[in-house]
N, CA, C and O of each residue as an XYZ file, in Angstrom:
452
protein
N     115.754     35.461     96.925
C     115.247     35.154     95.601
C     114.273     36.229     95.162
O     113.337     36.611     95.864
N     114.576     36.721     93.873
C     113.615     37.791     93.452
C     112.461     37.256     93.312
O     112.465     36.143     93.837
N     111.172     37.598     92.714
C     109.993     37.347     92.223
C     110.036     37.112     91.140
O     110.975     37.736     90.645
N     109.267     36.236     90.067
C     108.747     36.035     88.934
C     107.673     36.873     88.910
O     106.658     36.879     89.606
N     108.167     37.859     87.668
C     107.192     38.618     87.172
C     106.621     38.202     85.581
O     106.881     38.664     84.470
N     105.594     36.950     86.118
C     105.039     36.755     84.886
C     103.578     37.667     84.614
O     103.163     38.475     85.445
N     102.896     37.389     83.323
C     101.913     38.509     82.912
C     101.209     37.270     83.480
O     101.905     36.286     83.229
N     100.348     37.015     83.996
C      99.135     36.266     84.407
C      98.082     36.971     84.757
O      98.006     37.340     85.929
N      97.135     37.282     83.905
C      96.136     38.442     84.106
C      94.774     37.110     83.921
O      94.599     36.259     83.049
N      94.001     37.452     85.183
C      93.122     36.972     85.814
C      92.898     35.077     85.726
O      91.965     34.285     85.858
N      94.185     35.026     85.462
C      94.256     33.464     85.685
C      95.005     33.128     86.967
O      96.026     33.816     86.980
N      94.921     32.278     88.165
C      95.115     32.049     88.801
C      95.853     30.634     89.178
O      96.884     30.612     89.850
N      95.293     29.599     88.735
C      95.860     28.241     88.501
C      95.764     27.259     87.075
O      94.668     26.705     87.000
N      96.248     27.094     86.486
C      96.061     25.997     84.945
C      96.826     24.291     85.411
O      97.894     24.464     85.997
N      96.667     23.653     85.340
C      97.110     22.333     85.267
C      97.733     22.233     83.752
O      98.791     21.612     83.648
N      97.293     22.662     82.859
C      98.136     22.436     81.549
C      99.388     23.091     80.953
O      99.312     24.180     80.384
N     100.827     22.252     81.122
C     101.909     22.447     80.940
C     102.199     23.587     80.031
O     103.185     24.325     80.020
N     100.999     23.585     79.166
C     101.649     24.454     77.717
C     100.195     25.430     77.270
O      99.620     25.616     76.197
N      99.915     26.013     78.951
C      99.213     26.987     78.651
C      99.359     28.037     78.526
O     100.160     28.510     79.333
N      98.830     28.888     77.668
C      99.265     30.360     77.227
C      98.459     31.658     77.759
O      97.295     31.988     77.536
N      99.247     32.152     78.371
C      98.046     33.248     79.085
C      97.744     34.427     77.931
O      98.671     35.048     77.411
N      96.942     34.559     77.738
C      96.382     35.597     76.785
C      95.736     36.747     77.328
O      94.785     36.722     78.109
N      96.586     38.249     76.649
C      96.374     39.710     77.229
C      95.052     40.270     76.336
O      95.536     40.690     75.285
N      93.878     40.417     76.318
C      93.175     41.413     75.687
C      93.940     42.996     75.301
O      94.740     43.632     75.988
N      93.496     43.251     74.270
C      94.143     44.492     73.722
C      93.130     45.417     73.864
O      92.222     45.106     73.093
N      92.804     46.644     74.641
C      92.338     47.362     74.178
C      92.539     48.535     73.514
O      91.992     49.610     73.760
N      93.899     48.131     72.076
C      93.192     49.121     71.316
C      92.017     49.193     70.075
O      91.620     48.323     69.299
N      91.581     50.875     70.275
C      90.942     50.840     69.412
C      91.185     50.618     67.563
O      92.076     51.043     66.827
N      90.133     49.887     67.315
C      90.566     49.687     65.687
C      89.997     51.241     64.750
O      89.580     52.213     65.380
N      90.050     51.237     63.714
C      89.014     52.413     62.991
C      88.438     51.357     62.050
O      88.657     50.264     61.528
N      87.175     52.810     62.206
C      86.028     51.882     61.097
C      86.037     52.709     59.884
O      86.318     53.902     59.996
N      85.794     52.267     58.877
C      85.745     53.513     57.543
C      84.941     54.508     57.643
O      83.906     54.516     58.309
N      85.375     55.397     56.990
C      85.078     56.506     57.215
C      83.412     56.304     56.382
O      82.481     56.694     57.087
N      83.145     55.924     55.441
C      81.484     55.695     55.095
C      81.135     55.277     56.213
O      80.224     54.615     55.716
N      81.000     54.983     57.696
C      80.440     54.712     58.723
C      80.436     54.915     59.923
O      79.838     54.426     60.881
N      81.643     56.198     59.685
C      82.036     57.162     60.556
C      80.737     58.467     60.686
O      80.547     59.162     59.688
N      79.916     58.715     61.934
C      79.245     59.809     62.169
C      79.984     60.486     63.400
O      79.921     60.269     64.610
N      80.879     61.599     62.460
C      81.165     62.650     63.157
C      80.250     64.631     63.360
O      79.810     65.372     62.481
N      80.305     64.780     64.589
C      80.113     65.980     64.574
C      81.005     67.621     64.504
O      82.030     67.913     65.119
N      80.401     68.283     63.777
C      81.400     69.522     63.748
C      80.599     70.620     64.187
O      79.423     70.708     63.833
N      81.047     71.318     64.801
C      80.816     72.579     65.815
C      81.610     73.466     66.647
O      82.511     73.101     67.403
N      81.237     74.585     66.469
C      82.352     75.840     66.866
C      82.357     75.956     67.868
O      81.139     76.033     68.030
N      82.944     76.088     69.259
C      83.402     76.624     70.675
C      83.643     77.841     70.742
O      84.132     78.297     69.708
N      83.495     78.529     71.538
C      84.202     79.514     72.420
C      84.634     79.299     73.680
O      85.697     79.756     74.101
N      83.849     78.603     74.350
C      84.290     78.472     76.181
C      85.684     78.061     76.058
O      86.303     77.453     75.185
N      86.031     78.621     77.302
C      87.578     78.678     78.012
C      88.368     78.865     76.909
O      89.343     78.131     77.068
N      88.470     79.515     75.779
C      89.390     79.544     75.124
C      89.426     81.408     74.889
O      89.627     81.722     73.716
N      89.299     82.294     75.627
C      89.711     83.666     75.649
C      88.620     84.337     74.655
O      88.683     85.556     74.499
N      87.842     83.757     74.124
C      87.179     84.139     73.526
C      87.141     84.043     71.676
O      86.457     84.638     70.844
N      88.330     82.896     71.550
C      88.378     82.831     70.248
C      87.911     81.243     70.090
O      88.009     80.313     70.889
N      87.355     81.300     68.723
C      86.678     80.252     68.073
C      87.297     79.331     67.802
O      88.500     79.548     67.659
N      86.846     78.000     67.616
C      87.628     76.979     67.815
C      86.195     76.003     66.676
O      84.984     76.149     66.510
N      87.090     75.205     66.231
C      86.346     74.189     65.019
C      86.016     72.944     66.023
O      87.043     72.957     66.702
N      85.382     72.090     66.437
C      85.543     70.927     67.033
C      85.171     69.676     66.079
O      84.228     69.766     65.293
N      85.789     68.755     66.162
C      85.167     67.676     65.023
C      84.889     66.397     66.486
O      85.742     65.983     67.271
N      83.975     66.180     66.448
C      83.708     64.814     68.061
C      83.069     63.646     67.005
O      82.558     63.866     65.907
N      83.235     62.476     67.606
C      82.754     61.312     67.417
C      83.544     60.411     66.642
O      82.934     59.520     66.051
N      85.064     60.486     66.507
C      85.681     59.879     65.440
C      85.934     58.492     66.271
O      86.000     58.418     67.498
N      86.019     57.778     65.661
C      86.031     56.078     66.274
C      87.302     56.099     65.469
O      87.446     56.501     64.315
N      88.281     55.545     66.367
C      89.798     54.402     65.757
C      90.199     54.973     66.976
O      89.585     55.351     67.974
N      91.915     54.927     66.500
C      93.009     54.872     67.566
C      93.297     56.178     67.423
O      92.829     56.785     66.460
N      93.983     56.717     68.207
C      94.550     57.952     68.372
C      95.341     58.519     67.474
O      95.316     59.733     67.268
N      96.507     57.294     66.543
C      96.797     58.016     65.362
C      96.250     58.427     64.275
O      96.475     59.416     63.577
N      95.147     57.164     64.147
C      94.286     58.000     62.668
C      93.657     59.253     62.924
O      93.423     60.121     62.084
N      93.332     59.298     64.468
C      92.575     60.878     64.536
C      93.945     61.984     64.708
O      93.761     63.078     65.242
N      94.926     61.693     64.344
C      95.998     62.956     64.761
C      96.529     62.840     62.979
O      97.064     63.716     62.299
N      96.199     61.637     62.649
C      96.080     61.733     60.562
C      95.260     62.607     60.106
O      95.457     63.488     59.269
N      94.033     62.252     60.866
C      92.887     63.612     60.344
C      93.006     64.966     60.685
O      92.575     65.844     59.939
N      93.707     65.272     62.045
C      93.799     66.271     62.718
C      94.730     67.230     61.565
O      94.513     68.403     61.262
N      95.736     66.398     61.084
C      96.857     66.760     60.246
C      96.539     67.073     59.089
O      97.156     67.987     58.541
N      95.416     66.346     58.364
C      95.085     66.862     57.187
C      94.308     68.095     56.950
O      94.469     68.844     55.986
N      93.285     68.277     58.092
C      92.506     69.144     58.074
C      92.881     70.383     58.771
O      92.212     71.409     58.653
N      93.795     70.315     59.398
C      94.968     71.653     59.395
C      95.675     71.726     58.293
O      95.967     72.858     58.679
N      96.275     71.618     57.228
C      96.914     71.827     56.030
C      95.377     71.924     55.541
O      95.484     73.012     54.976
N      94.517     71.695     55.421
C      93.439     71.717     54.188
C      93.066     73.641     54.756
O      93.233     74.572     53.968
N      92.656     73.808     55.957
C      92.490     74.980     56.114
C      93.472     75.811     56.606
O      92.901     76.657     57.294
N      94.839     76.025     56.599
C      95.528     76.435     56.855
C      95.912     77.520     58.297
O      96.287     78.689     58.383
N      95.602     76.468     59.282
C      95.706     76.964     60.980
C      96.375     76.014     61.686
O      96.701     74.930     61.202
N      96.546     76.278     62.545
C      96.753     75.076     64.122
C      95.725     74.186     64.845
O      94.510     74.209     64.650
N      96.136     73.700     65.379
C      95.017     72.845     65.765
C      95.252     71.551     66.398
O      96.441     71.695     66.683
N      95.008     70.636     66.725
C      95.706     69.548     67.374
C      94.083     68.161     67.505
O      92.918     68.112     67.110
N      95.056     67.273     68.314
C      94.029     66.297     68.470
C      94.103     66.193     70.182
O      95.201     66.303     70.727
N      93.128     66.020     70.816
C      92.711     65.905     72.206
C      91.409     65.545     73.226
O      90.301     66.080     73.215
N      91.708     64.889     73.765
C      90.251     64.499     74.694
C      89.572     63.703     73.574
O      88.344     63.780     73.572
N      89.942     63.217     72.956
C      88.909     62.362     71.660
C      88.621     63.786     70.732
O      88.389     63.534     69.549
N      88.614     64.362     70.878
C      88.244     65.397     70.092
C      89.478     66.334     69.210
O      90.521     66.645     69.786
N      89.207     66.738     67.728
C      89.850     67.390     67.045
C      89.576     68.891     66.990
O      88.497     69.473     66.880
N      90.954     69.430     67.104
C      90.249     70.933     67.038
C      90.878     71.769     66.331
O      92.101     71.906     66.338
N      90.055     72.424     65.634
C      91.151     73.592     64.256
C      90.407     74.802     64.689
O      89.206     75.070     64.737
N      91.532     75.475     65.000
C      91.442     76.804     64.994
C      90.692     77.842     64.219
O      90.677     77.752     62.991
N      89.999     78.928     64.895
C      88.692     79.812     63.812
C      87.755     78.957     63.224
O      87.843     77.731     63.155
N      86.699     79.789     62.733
C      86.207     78.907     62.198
C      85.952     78.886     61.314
O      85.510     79.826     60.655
N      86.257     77.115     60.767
C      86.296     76.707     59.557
C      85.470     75.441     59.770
O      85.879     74.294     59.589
N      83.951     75.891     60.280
C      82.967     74.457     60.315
C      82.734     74.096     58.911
O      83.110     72.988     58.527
N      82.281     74.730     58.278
C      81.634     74.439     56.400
C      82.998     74.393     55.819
O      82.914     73.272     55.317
N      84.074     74.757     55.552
C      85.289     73.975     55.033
C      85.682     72.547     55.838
O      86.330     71.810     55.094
N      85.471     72.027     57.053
C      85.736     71.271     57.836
C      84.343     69.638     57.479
O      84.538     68.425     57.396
N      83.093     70.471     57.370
C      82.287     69.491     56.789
C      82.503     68.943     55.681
O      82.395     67.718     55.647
N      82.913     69.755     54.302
C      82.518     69.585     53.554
C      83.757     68.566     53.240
O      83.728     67.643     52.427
N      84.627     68.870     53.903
C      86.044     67.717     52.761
C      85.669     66.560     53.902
O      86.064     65.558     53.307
N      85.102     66.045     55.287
C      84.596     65.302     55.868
C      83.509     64.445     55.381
O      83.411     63.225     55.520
N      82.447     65.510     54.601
C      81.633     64.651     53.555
C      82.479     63.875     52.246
O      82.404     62.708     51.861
N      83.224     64.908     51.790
C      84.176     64.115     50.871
C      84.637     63.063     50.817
O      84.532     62.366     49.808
N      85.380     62.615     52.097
C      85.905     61.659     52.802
C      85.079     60.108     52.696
O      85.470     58.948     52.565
N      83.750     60.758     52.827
C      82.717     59.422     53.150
C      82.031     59.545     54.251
O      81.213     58.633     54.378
N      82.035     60.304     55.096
C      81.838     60.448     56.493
C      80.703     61.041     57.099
O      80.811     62.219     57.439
N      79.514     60.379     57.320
C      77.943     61.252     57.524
C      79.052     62.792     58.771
O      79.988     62.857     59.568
N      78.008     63.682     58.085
C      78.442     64.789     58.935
C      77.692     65.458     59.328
O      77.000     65.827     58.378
N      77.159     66.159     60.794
C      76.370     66.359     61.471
C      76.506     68.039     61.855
O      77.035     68.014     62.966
N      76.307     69.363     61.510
C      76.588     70.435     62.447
C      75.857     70.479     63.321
O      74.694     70.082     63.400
N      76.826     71.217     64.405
C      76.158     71.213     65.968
C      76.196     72.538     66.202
O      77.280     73.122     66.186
N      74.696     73.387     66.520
C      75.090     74.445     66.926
C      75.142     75.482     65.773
O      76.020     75.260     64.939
N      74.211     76.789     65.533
C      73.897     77.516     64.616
C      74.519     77.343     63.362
O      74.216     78.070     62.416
């Protein structure tokens, strides 16, 4: 006889016929962007020596930050991607990168000269 592979996550015994085991979700939700405090700041490390935009602190799920990642590569016209929680556009484009971020609604913070 195979096993029953039911989801029973940290329940162990119920007496009630028509109990429902319930999974917590952890995904993340997003919060609006008026209450979004992100930071923007330029890199160099490990990247050969070329500049890099970083945007850190965005709160939601991974697609809205690869929505933003997407817009703000077409807004400044480079590459760039979403990773490690963090967004990154190529050269730098910190003050084009703030400013449509302020646009947005979004307190914005530079990090770094």
């Amino acid at each position: 006889m195979g096993k029953s592979k039911k989801n029973r996550v940290n329940v162990v015994y119920s007496t009630n016929p028509n109990f429902e085991f319930e999974v917590d979700s952890d995904d993340e939700t997003s919060i609006p962007f008026n209450l979004q405090k992100l930071y923007v700041s330029i890199d160099r490390k490990n990247r050969g020596g070329k500049s890099v935009t970083l945007v850190e602190g965005f709160i939601g799920n991974d697609e809205d930050a690869k929505d933003l990642a997407k817009k703000l590569k077409q807004l400044c016209g480079v590459g760039g991607g979403f990773k490690n929680s963090e967004i990154y556009i190529q050269g730098d484009q910190k003050n084009k990168v703030a400013s449509f971020l302020q646009k947005l609604g979004a307190v914005v913070k530079l990090k770094g000269g």
